[in-house]
N, C-alpha and C positions, 0 to 999 in steps of 0.2 A: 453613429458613434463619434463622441466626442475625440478631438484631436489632442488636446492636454491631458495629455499620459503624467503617470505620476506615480513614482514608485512605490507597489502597496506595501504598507506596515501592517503592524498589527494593534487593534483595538478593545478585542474585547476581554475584560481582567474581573468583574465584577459578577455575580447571582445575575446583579440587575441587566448588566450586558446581554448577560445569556438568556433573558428572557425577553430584551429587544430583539437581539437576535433570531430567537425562535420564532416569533413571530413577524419576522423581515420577510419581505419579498428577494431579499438579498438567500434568505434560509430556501426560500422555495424555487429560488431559480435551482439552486445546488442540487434538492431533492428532488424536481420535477426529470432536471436533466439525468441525473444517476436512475430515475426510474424507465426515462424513455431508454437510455442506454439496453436496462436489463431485459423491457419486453419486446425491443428487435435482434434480440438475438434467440429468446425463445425455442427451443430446437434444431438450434443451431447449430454444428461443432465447428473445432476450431482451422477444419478444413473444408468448409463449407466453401464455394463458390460465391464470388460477393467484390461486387465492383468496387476496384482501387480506385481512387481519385489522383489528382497531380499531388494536392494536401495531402494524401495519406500515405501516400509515396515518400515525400518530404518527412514527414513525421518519422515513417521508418530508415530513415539515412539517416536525419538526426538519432535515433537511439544505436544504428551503426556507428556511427563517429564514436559515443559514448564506451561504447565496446572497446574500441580502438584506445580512448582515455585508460581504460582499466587495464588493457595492454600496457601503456607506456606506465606504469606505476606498478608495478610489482612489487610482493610483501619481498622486504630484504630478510627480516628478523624469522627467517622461519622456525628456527627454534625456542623461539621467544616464549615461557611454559608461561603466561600470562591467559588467563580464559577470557579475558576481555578484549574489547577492540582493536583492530590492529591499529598503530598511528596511520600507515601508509594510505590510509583511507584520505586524509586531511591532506595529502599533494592530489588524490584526485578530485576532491572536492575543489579546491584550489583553481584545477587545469579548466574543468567545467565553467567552473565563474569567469573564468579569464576570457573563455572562450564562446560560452555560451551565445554571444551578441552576432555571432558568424553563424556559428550552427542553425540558429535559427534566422538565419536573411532570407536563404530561399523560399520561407514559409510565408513571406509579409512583404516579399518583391513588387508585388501588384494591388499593394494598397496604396492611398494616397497621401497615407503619413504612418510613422515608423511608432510601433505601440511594443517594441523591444522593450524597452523599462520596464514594463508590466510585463512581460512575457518571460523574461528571463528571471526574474525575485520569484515566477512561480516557479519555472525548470528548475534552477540552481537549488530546490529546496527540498526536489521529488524524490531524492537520491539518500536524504540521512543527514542527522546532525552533526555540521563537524565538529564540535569541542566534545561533544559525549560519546560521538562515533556508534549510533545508535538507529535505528530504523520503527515508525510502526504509523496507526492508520491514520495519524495526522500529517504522515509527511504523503501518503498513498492520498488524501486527500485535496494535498495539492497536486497533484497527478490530474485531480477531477478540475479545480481551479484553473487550472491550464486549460483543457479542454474548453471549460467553460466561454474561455475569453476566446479562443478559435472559433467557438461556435457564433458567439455575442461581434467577431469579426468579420463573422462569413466567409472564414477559412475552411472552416470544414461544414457541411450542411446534415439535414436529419438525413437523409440517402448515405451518407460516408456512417454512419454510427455504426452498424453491422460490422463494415471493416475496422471501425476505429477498436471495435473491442475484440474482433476477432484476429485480426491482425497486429495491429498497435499496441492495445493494451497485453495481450498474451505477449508478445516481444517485450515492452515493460518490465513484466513479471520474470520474463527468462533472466534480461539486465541484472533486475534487482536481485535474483536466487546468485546468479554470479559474483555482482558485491558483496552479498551475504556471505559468502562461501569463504571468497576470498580476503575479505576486511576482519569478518567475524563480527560484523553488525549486532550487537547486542539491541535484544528487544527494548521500545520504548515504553517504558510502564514495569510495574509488575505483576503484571497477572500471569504469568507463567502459565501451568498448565490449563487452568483454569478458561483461557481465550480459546477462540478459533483454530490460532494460528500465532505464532510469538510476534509476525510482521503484518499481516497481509487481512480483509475484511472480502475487498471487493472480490475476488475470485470467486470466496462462497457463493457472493451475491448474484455476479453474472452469471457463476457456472451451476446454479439449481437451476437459472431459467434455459438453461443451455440443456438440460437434463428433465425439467417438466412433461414436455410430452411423450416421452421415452416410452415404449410399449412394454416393456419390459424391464430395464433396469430400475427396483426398488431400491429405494434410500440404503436397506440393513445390506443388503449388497457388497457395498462399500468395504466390510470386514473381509471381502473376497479378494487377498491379497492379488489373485493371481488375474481376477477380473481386472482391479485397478492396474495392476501392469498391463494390461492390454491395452487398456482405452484412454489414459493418462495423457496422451497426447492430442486425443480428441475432445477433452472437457476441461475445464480449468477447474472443477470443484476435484475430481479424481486428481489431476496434476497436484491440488494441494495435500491431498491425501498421502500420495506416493513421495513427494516432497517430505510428509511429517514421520512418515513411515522410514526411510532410506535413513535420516539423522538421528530421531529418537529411539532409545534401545528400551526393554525393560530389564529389570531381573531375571535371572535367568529361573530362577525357579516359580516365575511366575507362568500363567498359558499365554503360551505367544498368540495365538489365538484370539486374546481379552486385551492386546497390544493397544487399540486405541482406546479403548477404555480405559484404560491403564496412564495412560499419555495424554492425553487429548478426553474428557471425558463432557465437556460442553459439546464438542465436536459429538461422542457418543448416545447424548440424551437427544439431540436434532435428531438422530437418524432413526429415532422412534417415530415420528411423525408419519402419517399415512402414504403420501405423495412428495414428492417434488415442487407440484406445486403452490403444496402447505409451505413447505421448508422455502421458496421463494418468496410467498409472502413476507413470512414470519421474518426472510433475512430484513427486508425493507424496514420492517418495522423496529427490529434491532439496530439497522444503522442508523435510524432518528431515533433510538434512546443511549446508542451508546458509542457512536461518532460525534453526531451531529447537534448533540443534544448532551455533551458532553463537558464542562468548563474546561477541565487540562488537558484534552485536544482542541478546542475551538479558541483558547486565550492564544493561539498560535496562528489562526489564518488571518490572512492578511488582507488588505482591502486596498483598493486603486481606484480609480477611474473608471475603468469595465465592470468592477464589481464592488460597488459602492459602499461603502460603510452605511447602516443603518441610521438615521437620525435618532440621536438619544442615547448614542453609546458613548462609552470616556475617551476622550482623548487621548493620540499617540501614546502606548505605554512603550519605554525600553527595557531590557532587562537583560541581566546575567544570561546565557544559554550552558551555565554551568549546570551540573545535576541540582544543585540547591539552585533552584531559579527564581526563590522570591517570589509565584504566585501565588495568588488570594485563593485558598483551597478550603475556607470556612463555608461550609454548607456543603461542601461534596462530598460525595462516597469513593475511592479509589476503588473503579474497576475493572472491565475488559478492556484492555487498549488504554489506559491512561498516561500521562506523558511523563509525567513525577512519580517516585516511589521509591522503591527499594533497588540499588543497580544490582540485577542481576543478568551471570553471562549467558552467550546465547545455548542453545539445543549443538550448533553447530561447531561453537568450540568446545564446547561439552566433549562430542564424537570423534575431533581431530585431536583433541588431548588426549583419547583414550588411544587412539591408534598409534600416537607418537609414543605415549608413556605406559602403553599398558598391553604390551608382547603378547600377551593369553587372552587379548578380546574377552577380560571380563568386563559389565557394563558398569559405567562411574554415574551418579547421579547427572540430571541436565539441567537441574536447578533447587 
């Protein structure tokens, strides 16, 4: 690995980008890694026995630290009847940036030159957007970028992958359900109910192969509120479940019963599938049409040194990270997980509005 680190930007704005792209080795290192991720954990739960490393150790103190960040910034405005983001989000995004170059030392101690520049543009970006105060599966996808460049470092090797997603990535996700909660992260895009999940891809992903060999637990299952309280802590696909379930309400004259069908009904139409691990395939296959394969999530990642910009893409674009961001969005379709659209607030201050402004627990729209 090259020693001229170089802070990665972003490059890809054009149809024609995205179709270098797709066909990059830069596209397949991303897909190869997220698939070897999902087939060693296979059967796995998220308390599974599975060797820590020194790196995976480190990885979990930094997402501690992180924790600790979202302590020191607390929402002042609590009565702030606004359904959208809180600001206080933007001091800890702040604290992260400021500090991120420490947090991550212990990780790159024992290299023989400092590949922080790149390491940090990817961490600092895994957390949400700060001018729109926003979350969704382009910023989770630099979650993967990061990894990427740990593994491309020989920070973490294929033996740490188990722990990285059973340990690592699940701690991630707690992080992120906590900024959510607490910021009021509004979803990135608007696909509203329509998506998976208002934030989140990979959990699906990882947590059906988590769930595949399962002898017993069928997909339609999942509608068994009382099963997913049980085991929610043991699968990241149930954890999103109980996650969607806890925030989202319906009408009350509707069958609670029909609750994700109701909410969630992409989420609904998956759980038709035979197996687990149909619905594991099929996720792979969805996050190369509708991550990775994406213009207004992929016009955002970024490129370095560790993971090279493709030959043939346009040069450095900057841009607005205002909601009107100014990208080239001729020839695409707005749809699951998209980065541009229409702002709308999240599911979760949807829930905290009602409880603040609505004494009789009736349910208020979540979008």
């Amino acid at each position: 690995m090259t020693a001229e680190y170089t802070k990665p930007v972003r490059r890809i704005t054009t149809s024609e980008d995205l179709d270098i792209w797709v066909g990059s080795s830069a596209y397949s290192t991303i897909l190869d890694f997220v698939q070897d991720l999902q087939d060693l954990v296979v059967g796995l739960t998220n308390d599974a026995q599975v060797e820590v490393s020194s790196s995976s150790e480190e990885l979990l103190n930094a997402l501690n630290e992180i924790n600790t960040i979202i302590e020191n910034n607390p929402v002042v405005h609590e009565k702030d009847i606004s359904r959208f983001g809180k600001i206080e989000f933007r001091d800890f995004y702040d604290e992260v940036s400021k500090k991120s170059f420490d947090i991550l030392k212990p990780l790159v101690k024992n290299l023989d030159s400092d590949p922080r520049i790149e390491l940090t543009t990817y961490f600092n970006e895994i957390w949400g957007n700060r001018t729109r105060i926003d979350y969704g599966s382009g910023h989770e996808l630099n979650f993967i970028a990061f990894l990427v460049c740990l593994q491309k470092l020989s920070i973490i090797k294929r033996e740490d992958y188990p722990c990285v997603i059973l340990k690592v990535f699940t701690k991630y996700i707690t992080v992120m359900r906590s900024l959510q909660k607490q910021y009021w992260l509004e979803p990135a895009g608007s696909h509203g109910v329509w998506g998976l999940d208002d934030y989140h891809f990979l959990p699906f992903l990882f947590g059906s192969s988590q769930l595949a060999t399962h002898p017993h637990m069928k997909p339609k299952l999942i509608h068994n509120e009382e099963l997913v309280e049980s085991f929610y802590k043991q699968y990241m696909y149930l954890e999103c479940i109980h996650f969607i379930n806890t925030i989202k309400t319906i009408p009350s004259n509707q069958d609670q019963k029909l609750s994700l069908r109701w909410h969630s009904p992409m989420l609904d139409d998956i759980l038709s599938a035979k197996s687990w691990s149909k619905i594991k395939e099929g996720m792979i296959k969805m996050y190369k049409a509708e991550v990775l394969g994406k213009l207004p999530i992929v016009q955002h990642f970024m490129f370095g040194s560790i993971i090279p910009c493709p030959n043939g893409i346009s040069e450095f674009h900057e841009h607005d990270d205002d909601s009107d961001c100014g990208h080239d969005h001729s020839g695409t379709i707005n749809t699951w997980g998209d980065c541009c659209g229409i702002k709308i607030p999240s599911a979760i201050a949807a829930s905290e509005m009602n409880k603040m402004n609505n004494p009789n627990n009736k349910p208020i729209p979540f979008d």
